[in-house]
C-alpha positions in Angstrom: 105.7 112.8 93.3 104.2 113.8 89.7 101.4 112.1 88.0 99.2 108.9 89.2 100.7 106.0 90.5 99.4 102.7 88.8 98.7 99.7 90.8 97.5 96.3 89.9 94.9 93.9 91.8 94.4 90.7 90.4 92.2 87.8 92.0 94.3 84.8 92.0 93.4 80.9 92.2 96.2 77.7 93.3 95.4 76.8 89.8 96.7 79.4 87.5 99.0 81.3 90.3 101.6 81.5 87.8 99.7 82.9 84.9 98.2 85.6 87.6 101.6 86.8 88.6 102.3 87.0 85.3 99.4 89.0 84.6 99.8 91.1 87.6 103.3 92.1 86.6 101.9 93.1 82.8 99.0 95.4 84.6 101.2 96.8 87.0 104.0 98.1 84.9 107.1 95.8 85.5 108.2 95.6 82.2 108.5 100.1 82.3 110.0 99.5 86.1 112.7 97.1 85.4 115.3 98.1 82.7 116.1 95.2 80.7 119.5 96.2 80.9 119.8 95.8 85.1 120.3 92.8 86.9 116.9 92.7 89.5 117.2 91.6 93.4 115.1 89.5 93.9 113.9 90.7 98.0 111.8 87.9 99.4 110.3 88.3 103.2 111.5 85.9 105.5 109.6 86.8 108.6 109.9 84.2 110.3 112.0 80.7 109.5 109.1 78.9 110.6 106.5 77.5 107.9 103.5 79.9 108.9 101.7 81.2 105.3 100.5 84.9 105.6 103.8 85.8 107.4 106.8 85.2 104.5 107.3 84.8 100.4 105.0 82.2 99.4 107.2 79.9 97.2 104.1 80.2 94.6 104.8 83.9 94.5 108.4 83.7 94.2 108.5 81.4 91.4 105.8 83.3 89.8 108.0 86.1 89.6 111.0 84.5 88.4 109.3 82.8 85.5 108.1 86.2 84.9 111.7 87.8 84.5 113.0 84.9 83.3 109.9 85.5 80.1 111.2 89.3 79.7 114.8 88.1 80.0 116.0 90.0 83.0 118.8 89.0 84.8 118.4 88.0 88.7 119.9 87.3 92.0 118.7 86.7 95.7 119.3 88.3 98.7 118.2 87.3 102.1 119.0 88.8 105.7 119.1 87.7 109.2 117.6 89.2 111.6 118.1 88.8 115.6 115.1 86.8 115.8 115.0 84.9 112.0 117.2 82.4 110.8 116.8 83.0 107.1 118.9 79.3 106.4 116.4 77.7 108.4 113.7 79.8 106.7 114.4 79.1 103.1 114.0 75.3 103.5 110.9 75.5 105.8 109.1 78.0 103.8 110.0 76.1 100.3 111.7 78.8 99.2 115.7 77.0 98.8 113.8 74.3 95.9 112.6 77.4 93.6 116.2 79.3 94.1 117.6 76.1 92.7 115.1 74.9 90.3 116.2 78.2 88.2 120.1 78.6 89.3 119.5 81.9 91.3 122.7 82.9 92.8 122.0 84.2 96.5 123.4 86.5 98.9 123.5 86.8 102.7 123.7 90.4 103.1 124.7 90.1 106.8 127.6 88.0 106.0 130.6 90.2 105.3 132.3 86.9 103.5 129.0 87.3 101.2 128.1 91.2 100.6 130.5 94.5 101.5 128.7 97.3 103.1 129.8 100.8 102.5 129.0 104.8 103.7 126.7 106.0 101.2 124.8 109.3 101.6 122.2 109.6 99.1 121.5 113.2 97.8 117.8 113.5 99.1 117.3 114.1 102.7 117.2 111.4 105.1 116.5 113.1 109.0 115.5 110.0 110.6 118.4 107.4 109.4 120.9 110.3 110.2 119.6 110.5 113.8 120.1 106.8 114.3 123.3 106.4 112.9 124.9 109.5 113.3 128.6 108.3 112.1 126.4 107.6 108.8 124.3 104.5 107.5 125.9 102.0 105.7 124.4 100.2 102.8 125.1 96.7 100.8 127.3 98.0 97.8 126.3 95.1 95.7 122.8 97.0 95.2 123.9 100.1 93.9 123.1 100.3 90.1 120.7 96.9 90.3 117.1 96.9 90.4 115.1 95.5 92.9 112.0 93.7 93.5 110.2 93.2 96.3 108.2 90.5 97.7 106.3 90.9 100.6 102.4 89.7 101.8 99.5 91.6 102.8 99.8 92.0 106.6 99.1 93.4 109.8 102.2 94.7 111.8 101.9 95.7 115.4 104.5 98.0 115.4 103.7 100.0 112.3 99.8 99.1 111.7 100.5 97.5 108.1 103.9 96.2 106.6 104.3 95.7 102.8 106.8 96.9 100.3 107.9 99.4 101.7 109.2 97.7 105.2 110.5 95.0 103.0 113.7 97.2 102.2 114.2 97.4 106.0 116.0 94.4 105.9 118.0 94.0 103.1 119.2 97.8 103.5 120.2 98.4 107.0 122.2 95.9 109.0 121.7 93.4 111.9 121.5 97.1 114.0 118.3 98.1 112.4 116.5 97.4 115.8 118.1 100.4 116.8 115.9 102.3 114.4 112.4 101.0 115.5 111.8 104.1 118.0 111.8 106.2 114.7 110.5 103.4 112.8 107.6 105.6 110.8 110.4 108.2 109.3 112.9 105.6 108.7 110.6 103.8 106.4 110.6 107.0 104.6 114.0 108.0 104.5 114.3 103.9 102.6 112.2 105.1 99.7 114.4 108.1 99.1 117.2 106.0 99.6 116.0 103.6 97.1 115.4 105.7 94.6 118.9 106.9 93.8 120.4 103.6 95.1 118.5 101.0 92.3 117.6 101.5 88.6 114.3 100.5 89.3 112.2 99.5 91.7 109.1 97.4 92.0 107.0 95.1 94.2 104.6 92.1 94.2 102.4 91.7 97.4 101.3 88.4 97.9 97.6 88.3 99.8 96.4 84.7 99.0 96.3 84.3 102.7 96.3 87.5 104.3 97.7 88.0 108.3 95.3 89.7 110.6 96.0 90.6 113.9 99.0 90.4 116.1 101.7 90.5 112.9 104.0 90.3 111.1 103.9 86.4 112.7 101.3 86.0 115.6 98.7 86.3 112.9 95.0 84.3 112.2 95.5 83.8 108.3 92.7 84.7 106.0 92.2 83.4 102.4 92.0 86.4 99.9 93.2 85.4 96.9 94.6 88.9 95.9 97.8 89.7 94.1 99.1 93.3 94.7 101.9 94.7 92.0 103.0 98.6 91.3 106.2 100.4 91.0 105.1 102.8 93.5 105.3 100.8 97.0 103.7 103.6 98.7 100.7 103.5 96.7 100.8 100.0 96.7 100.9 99.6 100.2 98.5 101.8 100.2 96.0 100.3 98.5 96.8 97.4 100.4 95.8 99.1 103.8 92.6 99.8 102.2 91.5 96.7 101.7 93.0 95.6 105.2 90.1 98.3 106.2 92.9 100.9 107.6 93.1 104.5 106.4 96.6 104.9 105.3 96.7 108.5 106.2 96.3 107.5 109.5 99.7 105.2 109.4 102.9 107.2 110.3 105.2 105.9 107.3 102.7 106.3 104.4 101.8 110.0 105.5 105.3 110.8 105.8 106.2 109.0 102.1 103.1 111.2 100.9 104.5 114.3 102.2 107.3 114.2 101.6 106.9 113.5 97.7 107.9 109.7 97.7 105.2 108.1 96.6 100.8 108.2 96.4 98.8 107.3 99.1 95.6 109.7 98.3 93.0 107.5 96.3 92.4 110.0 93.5 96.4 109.9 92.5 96.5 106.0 92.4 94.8 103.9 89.3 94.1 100.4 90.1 94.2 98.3 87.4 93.0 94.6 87.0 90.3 93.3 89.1 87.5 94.3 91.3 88.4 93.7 94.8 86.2 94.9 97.8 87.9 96.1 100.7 87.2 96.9 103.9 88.2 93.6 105.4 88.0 94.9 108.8 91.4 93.9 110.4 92.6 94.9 112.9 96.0 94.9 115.0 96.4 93.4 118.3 99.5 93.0 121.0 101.2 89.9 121.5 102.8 89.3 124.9 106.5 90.2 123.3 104.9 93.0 121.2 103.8 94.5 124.4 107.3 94.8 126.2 108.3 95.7 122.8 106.1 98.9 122.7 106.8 100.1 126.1 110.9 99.7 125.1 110.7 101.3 121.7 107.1 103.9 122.3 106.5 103.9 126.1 108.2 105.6 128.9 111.1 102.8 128.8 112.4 104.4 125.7 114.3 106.8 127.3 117.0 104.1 128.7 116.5 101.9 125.9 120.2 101.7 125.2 120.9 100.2 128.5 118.7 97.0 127.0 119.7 97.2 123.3 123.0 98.5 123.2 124.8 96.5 125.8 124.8 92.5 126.1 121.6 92.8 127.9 120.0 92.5 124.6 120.5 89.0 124.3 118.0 88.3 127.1 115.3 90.3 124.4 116.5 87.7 121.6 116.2 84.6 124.2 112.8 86.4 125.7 111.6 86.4 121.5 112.7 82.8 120.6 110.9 81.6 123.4 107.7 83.1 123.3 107.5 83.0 119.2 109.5 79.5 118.7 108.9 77.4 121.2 105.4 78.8 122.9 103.3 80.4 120.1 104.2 78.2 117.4 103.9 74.6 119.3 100.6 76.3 120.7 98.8 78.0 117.9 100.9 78.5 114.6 101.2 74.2 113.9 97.4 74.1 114.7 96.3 77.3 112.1 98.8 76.0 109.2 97.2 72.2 109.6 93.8 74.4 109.3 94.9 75.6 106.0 96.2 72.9 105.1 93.1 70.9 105.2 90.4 74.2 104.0 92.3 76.1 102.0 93.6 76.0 98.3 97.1 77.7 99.5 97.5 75.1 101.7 97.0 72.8 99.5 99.2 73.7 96.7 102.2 74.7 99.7 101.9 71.0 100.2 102.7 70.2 97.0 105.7 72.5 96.6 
């Protein structure tokens, strides 16, 4: 990849999240990413369909953003996608999201429902090793995003499986199909292969990290929530995440996807090829990742010895016992536990809380 990557950091506050979105957007370049004349996919992160901040698309963020592209008249839609463990119906109206697709008229897709969105065989010209291995018979993707630009929406998080998740993760959903777990062995090169496959499938591409509340720890839901009050914007999403695993206190050479991304040409992750715009943020904020009980026998299926018959357990209908296992521990254990207890924390210190209330 030629030249520097730009990438904006703006301190945000409840009280003007709007106006910093907007300003995040104008420092990072969206106006140059997004071609007026392309409709933009609007890529929120449903995580989880339970109400846990850190985790998903704050609905401050996402209406930020479509205020934004609604001020540089650019046409939008939504899509969402299900995953085995995430109802994203349930989702949308726990996480506030469903009032600001309606407020505004945003028609929304379901790409997992074939009623919805058509999936087609698409090779992209640039190599992709890691998607080939996994879906040897070819990987399909939505044909409703081919020629449309994309924007993605994710928070600054921990993720146990790949150290940090971001923008660049956030196309895992929308572009592979409710089969992606299939992928998670090779999860690092896959990652990759979705920026090179993004850049021939959209017009443009670009990305608005939301880090208000942070997640540190065992994520991308078991997390402790951590008010940061950052807004994260570029065009790149490798530099982006990038500079978002900074200030998460990781070294992103030392996390599988961005090193591939960098060598590979895809996008910046050394420091002295990325500007950052906007405002002074320190990082270093020393998180770190931990192993949740389902994270654990997810390791040792996807990294560990078990790998080596992990068709047997996701390739048959013995898979369903993982989902159950998931929905239990995260659902109805973790969340009755812990999650309702840390959101009625922040809902009673912090200003996100606060102003999630009020959505």
């Amino acid at each position: 990849m030629g030249g520097k990557s730009k990438v904006a950091v703006v301190i945000a506050s409840a009280d003007s999240i709007h106006e910093d979105i907007a300003r995040v957007c104008d420092l990072g370049g969206a106006a140059d990413a997004l071609p007026s004349d392309s409709t933009v996919i609007l890529k929120d992160n449903i995580t989880w369909h339970k109400p846990f901040l850190s985790a998903n698309t704050t609905p401050w963020q996402l209406e930020g953003a479509v205020k934004w592209l609604q001020a540089n008249e650019r046409e939008m839609l939504a899509v969402h996608n299900d995953t085995v463990v995430t109802d994203p119906h349930e989702g949308l109206v726990n996480l506030k999201l469903q009032p600001v697709y309606d407020k505004y008229n945003i028609e929304q897709f379901f790409v997992n429902d074939p009623t919805s969105v058509k999936w087609n065989k698409w090779r992209p010209q640039a190599e992709t090793p890691w998607l080939d291995k996994v879906y040897p018979e070819g990987a399909e993707f939505p044909e409703m995003f081919r020629g449309k630009s994309v924007l993605h929406l994710p928070t600054v998080k921990t993720h146990v499986y790949t150290t940090t998740t971001g923008a660049v993760k956030n196309s895992f959903g929308g572009l592979l199909n409710t089969r992606r777990h299939y992928c998670h062995t090779y999860i690092h090169g896959v990652l990759a292969d979705l920026i090179a496959v993004q850049k021939e499938l959209h017009r443009g591409m670009f990305a608005i990290a939301d880090g208000t509340l942070a997640g540190n720890g065992a994520g991308p839901r078991t997390m402790q929530p951590v008010e940061k009050n950052v807004l994260i914007a570029s065009a790149d999403s490798v530099a982006m995440d990038a500079v978002a695993a900074r200030l998460m206190g990781f070294d992103p050479f030392e996390i599988g996807y961005l090193r591939e991304c960098a060598e590979r040409g895809l996008g910046n992750v050394d420091a002295a090829d990325i500007e950052i715009v906007g405002d002074d943020v320190e990082a270093g904020w020393g998180f770190s990742v931990k192993n949740n009980f389902a994270s654990s026998v997810g390791n040792s299926m996807w990294f560990g010895p078990m790998r080596y018959i992990q068709d047997l357990f996701f390739k048959t209908p013995l898979v369903n016992l993982f989902i159950k296992g998931s929905s239990v521990y995260h659902d109805d254990y973790w969340w009755e536990k812990h999650g309702k207890k840390r959101m009625q924390h922040i809902a009673e210190t912090s200003q996100w809380g606060k102003l999630f209330s009020e959505y």
